[in-house]
C-alpha positions in Angstrom: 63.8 101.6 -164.0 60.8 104.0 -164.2 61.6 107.5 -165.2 60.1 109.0 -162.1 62.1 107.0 -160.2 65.7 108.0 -161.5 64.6 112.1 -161.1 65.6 112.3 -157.3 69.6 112.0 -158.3 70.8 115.1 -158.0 74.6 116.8 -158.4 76.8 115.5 -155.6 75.5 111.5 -155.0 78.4 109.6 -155.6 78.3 106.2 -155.4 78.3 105.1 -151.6 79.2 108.7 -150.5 76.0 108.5 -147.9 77.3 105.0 -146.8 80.6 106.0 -146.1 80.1 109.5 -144.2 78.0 107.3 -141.4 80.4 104.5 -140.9 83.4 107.9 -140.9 81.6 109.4 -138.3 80.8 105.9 -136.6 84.6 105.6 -135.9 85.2 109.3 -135.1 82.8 109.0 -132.0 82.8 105.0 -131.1 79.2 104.8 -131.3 77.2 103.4 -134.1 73.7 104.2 -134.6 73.3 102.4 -138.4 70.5 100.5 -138.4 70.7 96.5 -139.2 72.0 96.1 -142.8 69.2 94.1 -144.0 66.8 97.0 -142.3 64.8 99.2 -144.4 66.5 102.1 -144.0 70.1 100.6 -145.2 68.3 99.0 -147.6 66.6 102.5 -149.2 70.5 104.2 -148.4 72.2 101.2 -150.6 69.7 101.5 -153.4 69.8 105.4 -153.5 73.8 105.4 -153.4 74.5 102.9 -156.1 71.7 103.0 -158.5 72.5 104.1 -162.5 71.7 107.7 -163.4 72.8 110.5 -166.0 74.7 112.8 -164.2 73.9 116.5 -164.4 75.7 118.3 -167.2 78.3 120.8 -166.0 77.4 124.3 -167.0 78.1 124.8 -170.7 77.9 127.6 -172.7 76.0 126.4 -175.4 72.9 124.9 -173.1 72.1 123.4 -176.5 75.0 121.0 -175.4 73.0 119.4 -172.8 70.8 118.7 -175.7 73.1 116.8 -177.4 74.1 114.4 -174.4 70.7 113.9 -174.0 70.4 112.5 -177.8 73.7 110.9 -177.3 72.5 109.0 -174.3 69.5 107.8 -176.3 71.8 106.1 -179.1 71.3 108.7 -181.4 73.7 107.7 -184.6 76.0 110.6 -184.7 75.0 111.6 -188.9 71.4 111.8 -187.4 72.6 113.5 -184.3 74.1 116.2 -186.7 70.8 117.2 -188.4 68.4 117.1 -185.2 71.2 119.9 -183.9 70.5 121.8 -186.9 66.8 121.4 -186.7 66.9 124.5 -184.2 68.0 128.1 -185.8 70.3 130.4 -183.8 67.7 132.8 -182.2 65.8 129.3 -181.2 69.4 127.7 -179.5 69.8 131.5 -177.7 66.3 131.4 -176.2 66.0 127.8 -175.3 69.6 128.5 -173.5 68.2 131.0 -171.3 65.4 128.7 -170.0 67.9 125.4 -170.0 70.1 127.5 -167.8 67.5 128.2 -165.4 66.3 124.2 -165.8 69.6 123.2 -164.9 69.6 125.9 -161.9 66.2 124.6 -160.7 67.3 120.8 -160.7 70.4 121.7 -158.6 68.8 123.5 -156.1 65.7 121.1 -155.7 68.2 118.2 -156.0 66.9 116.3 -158.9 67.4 114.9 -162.8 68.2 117.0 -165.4 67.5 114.7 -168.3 65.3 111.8 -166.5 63.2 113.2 -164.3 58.9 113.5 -163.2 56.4 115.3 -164.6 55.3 117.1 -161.1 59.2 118.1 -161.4 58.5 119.9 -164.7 55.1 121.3 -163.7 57.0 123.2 -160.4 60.2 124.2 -162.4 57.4 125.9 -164.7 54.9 127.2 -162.0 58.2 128.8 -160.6 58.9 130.8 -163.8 55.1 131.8 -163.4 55.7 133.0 -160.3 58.5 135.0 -160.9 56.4 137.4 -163.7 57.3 135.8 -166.3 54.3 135.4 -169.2 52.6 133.0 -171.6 55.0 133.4 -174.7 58.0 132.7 -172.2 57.0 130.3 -170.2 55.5 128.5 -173.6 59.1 128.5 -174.7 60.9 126.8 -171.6 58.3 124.3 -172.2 59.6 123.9 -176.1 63.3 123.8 -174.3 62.3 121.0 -171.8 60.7 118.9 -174.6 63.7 119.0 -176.5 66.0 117.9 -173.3 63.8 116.0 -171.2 62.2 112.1 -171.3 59.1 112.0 -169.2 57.2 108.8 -171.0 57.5 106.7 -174.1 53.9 107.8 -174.6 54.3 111.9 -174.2 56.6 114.1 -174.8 56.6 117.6 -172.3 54.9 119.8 -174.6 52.1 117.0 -175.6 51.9 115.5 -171.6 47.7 116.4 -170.8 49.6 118.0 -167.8 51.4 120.8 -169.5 48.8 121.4 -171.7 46.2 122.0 -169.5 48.8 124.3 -166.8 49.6 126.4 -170.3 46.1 126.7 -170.9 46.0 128.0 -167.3 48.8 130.2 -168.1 47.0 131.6 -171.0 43.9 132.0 -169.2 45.6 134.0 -166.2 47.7 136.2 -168.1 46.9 136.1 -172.0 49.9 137.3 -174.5 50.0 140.4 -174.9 51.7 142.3 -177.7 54.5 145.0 -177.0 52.8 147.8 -178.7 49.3 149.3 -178.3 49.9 152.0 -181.1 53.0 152.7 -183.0 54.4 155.9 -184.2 54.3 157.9 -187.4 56.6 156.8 -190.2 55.9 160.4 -191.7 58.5 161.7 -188.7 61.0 159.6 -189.3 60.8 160.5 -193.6 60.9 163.9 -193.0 64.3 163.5 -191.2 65.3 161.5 -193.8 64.8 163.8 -196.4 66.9 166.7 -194.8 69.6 163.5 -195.1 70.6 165.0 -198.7 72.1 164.6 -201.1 73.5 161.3 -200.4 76.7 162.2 -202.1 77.5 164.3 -199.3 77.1 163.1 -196.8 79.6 161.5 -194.2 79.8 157.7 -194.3 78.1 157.3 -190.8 75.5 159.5 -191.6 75.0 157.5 -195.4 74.7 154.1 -193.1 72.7 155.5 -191.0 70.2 156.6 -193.4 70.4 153.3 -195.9 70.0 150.9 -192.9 66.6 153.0 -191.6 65.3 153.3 -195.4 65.9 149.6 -195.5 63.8 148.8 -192.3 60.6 150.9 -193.6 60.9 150.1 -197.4 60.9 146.3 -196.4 59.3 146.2 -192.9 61.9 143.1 -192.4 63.6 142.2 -189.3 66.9 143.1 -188.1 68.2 140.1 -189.0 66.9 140.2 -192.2 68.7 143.1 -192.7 72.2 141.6 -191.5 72.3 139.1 -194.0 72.3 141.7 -196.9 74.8 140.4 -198.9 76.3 142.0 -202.7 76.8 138.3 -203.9 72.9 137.6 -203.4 71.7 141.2 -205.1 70.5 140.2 -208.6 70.2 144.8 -209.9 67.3 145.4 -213.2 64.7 147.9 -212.9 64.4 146.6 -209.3 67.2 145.4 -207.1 66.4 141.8 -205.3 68.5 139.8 -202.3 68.5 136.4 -202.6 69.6 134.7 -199.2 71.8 131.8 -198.2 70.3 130.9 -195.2 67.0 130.7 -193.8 65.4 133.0 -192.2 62.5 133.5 -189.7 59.7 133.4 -192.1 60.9 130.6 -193.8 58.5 127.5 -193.9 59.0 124.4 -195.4 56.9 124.3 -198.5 57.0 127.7 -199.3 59.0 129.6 -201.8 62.4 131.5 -200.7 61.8 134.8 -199.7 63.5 137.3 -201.6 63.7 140.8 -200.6 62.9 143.5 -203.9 63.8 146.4 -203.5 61.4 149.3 -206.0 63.0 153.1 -207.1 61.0 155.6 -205.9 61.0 158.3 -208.9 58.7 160.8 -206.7 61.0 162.1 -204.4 64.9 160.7 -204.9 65.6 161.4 -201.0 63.6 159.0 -200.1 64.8 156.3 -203.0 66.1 153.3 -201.5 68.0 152.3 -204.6 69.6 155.8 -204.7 71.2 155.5 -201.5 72.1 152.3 -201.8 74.0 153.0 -204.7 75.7 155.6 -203.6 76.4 153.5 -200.4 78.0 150.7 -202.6 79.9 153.0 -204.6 81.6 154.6 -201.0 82.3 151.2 -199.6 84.0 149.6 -202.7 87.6 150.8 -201.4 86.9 150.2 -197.5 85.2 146.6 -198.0 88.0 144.3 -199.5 86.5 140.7 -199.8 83.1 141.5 -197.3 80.3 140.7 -199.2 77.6 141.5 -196.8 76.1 144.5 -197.7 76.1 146.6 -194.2 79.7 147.6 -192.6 81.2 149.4 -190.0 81.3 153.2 -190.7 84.7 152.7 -188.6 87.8 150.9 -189.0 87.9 148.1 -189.8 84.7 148.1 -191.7 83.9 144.6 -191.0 80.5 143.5 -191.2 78.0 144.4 -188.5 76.0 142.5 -186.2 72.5 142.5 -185.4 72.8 144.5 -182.0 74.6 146.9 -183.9 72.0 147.7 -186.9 69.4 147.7 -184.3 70.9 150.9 -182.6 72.0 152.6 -185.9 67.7 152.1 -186.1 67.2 153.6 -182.9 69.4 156.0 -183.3 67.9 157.6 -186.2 64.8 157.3 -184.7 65.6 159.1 -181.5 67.2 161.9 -183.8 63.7 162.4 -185.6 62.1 162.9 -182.8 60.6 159.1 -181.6 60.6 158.2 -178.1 63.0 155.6 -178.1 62.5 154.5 -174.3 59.1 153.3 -175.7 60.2 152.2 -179.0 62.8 150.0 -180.7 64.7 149.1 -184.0 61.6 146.6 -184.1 58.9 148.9 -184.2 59.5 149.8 -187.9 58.0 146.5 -188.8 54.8 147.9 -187.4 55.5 151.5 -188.2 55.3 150.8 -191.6 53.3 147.7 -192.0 50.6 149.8 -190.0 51.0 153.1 -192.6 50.8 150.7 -195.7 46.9 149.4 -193.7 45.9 152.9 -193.5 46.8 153.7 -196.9 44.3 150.7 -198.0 47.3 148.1 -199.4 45.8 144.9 -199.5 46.2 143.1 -196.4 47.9 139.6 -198.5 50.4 142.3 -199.7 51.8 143.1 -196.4 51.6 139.6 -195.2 53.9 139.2 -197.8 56.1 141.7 -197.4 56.4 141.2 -193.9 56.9 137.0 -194.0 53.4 136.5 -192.0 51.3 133.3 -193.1 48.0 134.5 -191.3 46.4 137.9 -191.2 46.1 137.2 -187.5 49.5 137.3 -186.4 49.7 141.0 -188.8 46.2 142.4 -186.7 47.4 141.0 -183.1 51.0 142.1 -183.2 51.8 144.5 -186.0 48.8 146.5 -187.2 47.9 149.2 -184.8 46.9 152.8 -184.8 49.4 155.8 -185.0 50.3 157.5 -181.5 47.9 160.1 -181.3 50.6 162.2 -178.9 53.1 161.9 -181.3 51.1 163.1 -184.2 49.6 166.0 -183.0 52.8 167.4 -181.5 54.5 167.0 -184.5 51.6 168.9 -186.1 52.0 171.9 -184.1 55.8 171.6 -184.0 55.6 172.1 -187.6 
């Protein structure tokens, strides 16, 4: 049976549950209206009640679940089944969730398919996240969800059908991506705060995390998760300290070297040495940390290992205390913050891409590289 065909079942068409309200209701009231059995109409109401289709999935909370029926349903041998699930990393499975949720609300409410449905079904479900604000880059990755639940054709799949294509082409031409940040803020504000940070040695734990996690974020320019997955089993120490890492990370490609995160001293001004505070950060935590290897705790009992939420507001957090606007910026400015500072300092541009995990100079100049706020600056001038 034809794809487009099956995609008007929707939740709540049981088999002969049409069929047997009338002939209820018949008997209720002694009249019956049915038409002839071998009419159209009876004929259209006894293919519609009885005909095979995948049932929409109850809600799960892993929407990557309804991923996996899908691949079930298609005879996928379970050992294959396995790997295609771990084809997807866990920032991908979170965002596809949020827009698999919203498929599965869609296809309830418009009474169709979840897994087997039409292409014009796909095209409203995402003209209606179009219409509700939503831009290129997210509406780009509900399509990458649907094309990993849905089966439109044996010839297409929903991110290659000419349709889609040309409607995100439309979306990009309506409402281009745009990046976050037109200008970024001065790395020199949030160093100068460091500095008054010393010595490490006495300083409160809190304040010692505080300041290790947002010397790690500019030294680096690495993601928060990057930064999570710190761990004392991976850290190979010399002239230079260098993480190793056990899982993949954003900027991982296939084909290209692990990335390993080095970490330099900084002999000029020992405040601002990465490797000085993270010494002295190791040396506090040795009692407090039992068998956690991963490098950033809890400054509070029980000193287990943070997540990423957390080390994004201990970032913010020391922003906001050197005097960044915080409502404007987040924990992931820093990657342009500093990425930007190293451009206008003249370090060559395949440096930074390789500090900061880009493959193309493009992605660096659209997103990352732009000019210090020119507010920010000169107020901090004449503060000072």
């Amino acid at each position: 049976m034809p794809a487009e065909d099956q995609g008007r079942r929707g939740p709540g068409h049981h088999g002969g549950t049409r069929l047997a309200d009338a002939a209820l209701v018949a008997g209720l009231t002694g009249y019956d209206d049915r038409p002839p059995t071998d009419s159209p109409a009876c004929v259209a109401a006894t293919y519609l009640a009885n005909r095979p289709c995948t049932p929409i999935a109850k809600v799960a909370p892993d929407y990557l679940q309804l991923v996996r029926e899908a691949l079930i349903a298609k005879d996928v041998p379970p050992p294959a089944l396995a790997i295609i699930m771990n084809s997807w990393r866990n920032g991908t499975k979170k965002q596809y969730g949020v827009y698999l949720k919203k498929w599965q609300e869609f296809c309830i409410l418009k009474d169709i398919n979840m897994t087997f449905t039409r292409i014009n079904d796909v095209l409203a479900f995402l003209a209606s996240l179009k219409s509700s604000g939503l831009g290129y880059s997210a509406i780009n990755t509900a399509r990458g969800a649907l094309s990993a639940l849905l089966t439109i054709s044996k010839r297409d799949t929903i991110g290659s059908h000419p349709l889609v294509v040309r409607f995100m082409k439309g979306v990009f031409e309506s409402c281009p991506p745009q990046p976050r940040y037109t200008s970024t803020w001065d790395v020199g504000i949030v160093l100068n705060y460091l500095k008054t940070q010393s010595p490490v040695r006495r300083l409160t734990l809190k304040r010692l995390t505080l300041k290790l996690t947002m010397l790690l974020a500019l030294v680096t320019a690495q993601r928060v998760q990057t930064l999570q997955l710190l761990d004392l089993d991976r850290l190979t120490r010399g002239k230079h300290f260098s993480f190793s890492f056990s899982e993949p990370l954003k900027q991982s490609r296939q084909g290209k070297p692990a990335f390993t995160l080095d970490l330099l001293p900084y002999p000029p001004d020992r405040r601002l040495c990465v490797l000085t505070v993270l010494n002295e950060y190791v040396l506090r935590t040795v009692s407090c940390r039992g068998n956690e290897t991963a490098l950033l705790l809890s400054f509070t009992r029980p000193h287990a290992k943070v997540s990423r939420d957390t080390i994004a507001r201990w970032i913010r957090t020391v922003m906001a205390e050197a005097g960044v606007d915080t409502a404007v910026f987040k924990a992931h400015s820093t990657r342009a913050a500093a990425t930007s500072k190293a451009a206008s300092l003249h370090v060559p541009v395949d440096q930074i891409l390789k500090v900061g995990g880009w493959s193309t100079a493009g992605t660096f100049g659209r997103f990352y590289k732009k000019p210090v706020e020119v507010k920010r600056f000169a107020s901090t001038i004449l503060d000072n």
